[in-house]
Backbone as CSV, one residue per row, in Angstrom:
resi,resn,N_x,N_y,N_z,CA_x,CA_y,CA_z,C_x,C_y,C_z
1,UNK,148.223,85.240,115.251,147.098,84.361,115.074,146.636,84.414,113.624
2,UNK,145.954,83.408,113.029,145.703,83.383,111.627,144.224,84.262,111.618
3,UNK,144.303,84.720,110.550,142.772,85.257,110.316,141.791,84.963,111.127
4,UNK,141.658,83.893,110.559,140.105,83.305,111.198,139.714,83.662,112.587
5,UNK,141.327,83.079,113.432,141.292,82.944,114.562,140.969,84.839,114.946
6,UNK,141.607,85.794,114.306,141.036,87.200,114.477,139.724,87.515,114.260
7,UNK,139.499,87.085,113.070,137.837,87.086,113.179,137.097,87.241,113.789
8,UNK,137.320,85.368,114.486,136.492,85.396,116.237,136.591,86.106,117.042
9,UNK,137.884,86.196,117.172,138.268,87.103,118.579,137.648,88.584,118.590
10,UNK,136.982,89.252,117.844,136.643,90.465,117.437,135.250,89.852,117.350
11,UNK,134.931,89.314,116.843,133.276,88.539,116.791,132.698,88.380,118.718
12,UNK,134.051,87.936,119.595,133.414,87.636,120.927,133.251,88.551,121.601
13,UNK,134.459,90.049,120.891,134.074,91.200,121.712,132.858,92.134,120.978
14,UNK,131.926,91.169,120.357,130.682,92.060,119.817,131.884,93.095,118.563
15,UNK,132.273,93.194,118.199,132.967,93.860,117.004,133.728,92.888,115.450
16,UNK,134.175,93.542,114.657,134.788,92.954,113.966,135.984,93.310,113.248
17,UNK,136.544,92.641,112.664,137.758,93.084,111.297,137.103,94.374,110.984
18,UNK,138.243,95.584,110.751,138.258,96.563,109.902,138.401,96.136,108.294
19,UNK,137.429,96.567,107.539,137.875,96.706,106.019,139.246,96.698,105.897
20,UNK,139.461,97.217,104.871,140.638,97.390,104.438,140.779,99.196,104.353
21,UNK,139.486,99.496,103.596,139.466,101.296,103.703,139.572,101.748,104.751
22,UNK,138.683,101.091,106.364,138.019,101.890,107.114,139.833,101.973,107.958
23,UNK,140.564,101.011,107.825,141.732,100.776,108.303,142.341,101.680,107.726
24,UNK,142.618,102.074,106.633,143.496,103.087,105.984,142.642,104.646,106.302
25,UNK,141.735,104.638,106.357,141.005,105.798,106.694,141.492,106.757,108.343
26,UNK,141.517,105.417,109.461,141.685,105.778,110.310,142.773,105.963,110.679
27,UNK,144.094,104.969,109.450,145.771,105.451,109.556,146.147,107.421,108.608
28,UNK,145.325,107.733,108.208,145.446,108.637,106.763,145.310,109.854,107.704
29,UNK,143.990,109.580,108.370,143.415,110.935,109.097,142.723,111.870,108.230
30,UNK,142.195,112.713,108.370,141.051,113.798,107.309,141.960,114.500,106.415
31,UNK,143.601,114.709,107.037,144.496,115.081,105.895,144.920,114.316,104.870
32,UNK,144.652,113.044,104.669,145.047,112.053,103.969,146.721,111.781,103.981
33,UNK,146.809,111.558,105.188,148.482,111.676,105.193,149.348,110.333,104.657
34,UNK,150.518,110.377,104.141,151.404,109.157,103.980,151.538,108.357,105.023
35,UNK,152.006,108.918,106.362,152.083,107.948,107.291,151.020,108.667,108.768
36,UNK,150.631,107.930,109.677,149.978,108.256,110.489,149.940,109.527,111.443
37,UNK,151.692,109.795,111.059,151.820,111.200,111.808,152.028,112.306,110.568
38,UNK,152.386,111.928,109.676,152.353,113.053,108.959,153.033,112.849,107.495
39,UNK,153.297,112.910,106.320,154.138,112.921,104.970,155.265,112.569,104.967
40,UNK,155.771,112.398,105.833,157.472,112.409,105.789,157.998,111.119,106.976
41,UNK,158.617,110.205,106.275,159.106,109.252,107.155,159.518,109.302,108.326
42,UNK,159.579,108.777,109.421,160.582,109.273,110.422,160.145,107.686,111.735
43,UNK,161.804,107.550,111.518,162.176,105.922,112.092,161.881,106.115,113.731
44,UNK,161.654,107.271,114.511,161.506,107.158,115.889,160.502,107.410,116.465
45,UNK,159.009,107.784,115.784,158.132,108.127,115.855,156.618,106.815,116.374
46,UNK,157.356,105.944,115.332,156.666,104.461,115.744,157.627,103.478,115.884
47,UNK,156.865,101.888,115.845,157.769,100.758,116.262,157.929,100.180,115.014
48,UNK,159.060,100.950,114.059,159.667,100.451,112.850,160.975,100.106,113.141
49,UNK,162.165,99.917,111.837,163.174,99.685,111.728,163.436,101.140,112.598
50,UNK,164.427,101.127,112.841,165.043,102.494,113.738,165.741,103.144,112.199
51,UNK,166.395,104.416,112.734,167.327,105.291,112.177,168.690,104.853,111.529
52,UNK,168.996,103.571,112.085,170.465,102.591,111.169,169.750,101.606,110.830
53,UNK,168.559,101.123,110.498,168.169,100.424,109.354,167.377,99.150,110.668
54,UNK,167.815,99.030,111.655,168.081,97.939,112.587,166.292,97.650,112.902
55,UNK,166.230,96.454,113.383,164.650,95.709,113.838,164.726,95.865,114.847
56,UNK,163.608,96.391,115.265,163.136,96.423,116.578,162.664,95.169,117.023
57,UNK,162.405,95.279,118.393,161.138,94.030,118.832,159.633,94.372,118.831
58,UNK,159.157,93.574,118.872,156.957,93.805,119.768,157.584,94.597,120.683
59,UNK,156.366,95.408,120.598,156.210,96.429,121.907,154.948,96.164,122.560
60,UNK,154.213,96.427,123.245,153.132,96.854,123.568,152.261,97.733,122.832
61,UNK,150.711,97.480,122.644,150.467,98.764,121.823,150.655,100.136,122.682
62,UNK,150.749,101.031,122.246,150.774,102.493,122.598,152.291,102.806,122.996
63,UNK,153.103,102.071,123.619,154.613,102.354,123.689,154.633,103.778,122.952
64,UNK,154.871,103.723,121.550,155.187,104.658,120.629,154.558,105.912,120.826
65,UNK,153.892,106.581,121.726,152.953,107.742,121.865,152.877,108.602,120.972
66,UNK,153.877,108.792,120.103,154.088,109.872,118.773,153.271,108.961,117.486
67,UNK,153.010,107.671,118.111,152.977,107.084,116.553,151.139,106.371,116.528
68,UNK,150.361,107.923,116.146,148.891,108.061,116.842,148.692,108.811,115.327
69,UNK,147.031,108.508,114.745,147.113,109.141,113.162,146.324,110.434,113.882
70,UNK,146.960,111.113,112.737,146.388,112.817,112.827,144.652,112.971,112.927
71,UNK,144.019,113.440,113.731,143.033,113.608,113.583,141.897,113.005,114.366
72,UNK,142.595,111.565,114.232,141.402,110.487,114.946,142.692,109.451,116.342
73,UNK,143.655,109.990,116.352,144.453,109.208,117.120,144.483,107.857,117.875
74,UNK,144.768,106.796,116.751,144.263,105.975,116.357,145.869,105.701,117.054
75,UNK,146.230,104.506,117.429,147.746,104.016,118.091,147.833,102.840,117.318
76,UNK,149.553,103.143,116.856,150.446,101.853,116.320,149.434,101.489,114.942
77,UNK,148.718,102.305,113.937,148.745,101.977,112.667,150.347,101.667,111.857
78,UNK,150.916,102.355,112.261,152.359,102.014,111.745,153.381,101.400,111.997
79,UNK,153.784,100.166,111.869,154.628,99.262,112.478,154.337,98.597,113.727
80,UNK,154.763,98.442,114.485,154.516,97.128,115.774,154.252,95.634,114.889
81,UNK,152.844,95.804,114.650,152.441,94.414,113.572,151.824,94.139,112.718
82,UNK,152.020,93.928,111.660,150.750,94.291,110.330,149.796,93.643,111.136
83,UNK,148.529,94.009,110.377,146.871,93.531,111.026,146.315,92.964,109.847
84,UNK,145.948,92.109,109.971,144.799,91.164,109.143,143.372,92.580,108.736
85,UNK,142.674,92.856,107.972,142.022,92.949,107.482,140.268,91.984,107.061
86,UNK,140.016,92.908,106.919,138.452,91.821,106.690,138.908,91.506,104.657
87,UNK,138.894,92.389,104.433,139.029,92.638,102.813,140.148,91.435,101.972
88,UNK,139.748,91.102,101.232,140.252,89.931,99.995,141.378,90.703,99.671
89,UNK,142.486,90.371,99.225,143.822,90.612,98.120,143.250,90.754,96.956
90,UNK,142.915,92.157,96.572,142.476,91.833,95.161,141.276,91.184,94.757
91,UNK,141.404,90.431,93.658,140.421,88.973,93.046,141.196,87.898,93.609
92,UNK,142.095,87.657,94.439,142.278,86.262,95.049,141.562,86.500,96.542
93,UNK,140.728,86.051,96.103,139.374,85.223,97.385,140.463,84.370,98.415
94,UNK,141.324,84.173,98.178,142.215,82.610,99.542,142.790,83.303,100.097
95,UNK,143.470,84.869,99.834,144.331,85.893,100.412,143.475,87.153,101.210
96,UNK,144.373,87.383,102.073,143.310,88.729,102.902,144.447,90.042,102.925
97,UNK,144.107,91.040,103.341,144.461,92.280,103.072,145.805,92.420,104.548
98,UNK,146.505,92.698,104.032,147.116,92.920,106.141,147.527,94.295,105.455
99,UNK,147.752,95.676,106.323,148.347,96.625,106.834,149.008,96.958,108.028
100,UNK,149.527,98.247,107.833,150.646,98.970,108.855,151.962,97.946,108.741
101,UNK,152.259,97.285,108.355,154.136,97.098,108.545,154.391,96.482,109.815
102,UNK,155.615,96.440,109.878,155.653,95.342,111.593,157.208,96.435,111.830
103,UNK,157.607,95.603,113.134,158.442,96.294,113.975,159.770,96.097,112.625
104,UNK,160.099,95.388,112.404,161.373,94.728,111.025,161.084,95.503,109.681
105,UNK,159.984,96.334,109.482,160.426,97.105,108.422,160.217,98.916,108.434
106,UNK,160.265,99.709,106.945,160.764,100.971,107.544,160.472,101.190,106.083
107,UNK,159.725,102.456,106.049,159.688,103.727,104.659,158.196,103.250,104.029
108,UNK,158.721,102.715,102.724,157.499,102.583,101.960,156.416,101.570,102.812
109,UNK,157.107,100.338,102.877,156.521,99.035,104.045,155.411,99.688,105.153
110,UNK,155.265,100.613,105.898,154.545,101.212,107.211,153.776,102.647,106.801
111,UNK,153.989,102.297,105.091,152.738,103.618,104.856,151.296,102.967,105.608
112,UNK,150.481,104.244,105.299,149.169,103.950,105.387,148.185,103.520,104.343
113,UNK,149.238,103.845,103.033,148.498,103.260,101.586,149.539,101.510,101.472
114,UNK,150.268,100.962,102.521,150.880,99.928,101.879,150.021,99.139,102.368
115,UNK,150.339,97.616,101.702,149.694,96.463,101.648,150.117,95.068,101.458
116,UNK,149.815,94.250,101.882,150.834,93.491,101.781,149.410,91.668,102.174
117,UNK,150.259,90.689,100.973,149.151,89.778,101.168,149.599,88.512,102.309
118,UNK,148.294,88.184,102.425,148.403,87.064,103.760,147.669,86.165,103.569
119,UNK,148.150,84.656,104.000,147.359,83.863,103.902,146.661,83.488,105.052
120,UNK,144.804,82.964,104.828,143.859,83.344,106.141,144.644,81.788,107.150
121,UNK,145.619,81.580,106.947,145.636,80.241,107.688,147.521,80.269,107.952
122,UNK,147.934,81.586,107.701,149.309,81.405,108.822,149.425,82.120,109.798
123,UNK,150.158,81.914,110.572,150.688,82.828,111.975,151.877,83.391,111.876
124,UNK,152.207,84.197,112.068,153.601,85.147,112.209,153.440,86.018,112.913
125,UNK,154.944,86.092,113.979,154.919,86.934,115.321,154.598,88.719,114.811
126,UNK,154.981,88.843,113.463,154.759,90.385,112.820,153.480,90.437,112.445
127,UNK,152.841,89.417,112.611,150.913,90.009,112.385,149.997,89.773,113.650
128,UNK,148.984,90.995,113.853,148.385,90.934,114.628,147.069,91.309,114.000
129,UNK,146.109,91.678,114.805,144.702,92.333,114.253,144.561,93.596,115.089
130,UNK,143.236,94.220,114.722,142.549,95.151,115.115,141.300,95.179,114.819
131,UNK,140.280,95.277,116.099,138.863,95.244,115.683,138.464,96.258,115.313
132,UNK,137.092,96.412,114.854,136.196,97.742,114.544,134.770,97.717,114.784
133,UNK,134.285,98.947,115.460,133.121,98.326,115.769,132.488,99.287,115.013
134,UNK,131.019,99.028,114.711,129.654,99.817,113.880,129.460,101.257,114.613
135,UNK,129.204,102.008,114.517,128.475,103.581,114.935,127.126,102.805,115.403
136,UNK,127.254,103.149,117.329,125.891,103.033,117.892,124.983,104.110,116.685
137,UNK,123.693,103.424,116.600,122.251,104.798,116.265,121.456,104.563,117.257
């Protein structure tokens, strides 16, 4: 779905788009890790390229049970489907932030520091969203 259309959909469940930090925050964990499980790549852990380079399909979220960030176990920050972001590309205002990587890529692509730009008005089966909601007080 395109941005926007995530937007809403997170707007109807009373929540919204994650930043761009609060998203990397909750892929990093309090160790500040490279990838959600830990520093060191590893193709079977989430829904990336596999171990011979090869694309997976969509999964379901949680399939991957290993592929949960340290600390706050947070499911499928890494691969399944990049996520739209609330946060701008930079200084281009027309572009939005997507993270985590999709099922078709592998290594640098499905860090928790990668990034990658999107426009708020296409669809592709490798992007999805994720809401976030405020701390009840």
């Amino acid at each position: 779905m395109s941005w926007d259309e995530a937007r809403q959909s997170c707007a109807k469940a009373g929540k919204r788009l994650c930043t761009e930090d609060q998203w990397e925050k909750a892929c990093k964990g309090p160790g500040n890790a490279r990838f959600p499980y830990g520093n060191d790549f590893d193709a079977y852990r989430c829904n990336t390229e596999d171990g011979q380079g090869l694309d997976r399909a969509l999964t379901e979220a949680g399939r991957f049970t290993q592929c949960r960030s340290s600390g706050y176990a947070v499911a499928d920050l890494s691969g399944n489907v990049a996520e739209w972001t609330a946060s701008d590309f930079g200084d281009n205002l027309s572009s939005k932030t997507l993270k985590g990587g999709a099922y078709d890529q592998s290594g640098p692509a499905v860090r928790c520091s990668a990034r990658m730009k999107g426009l708020p008005t296409e669809r592709k089966p490798t992007v999805g969203f994720r809401c976030c909601a405020d701390v009840l007080q």
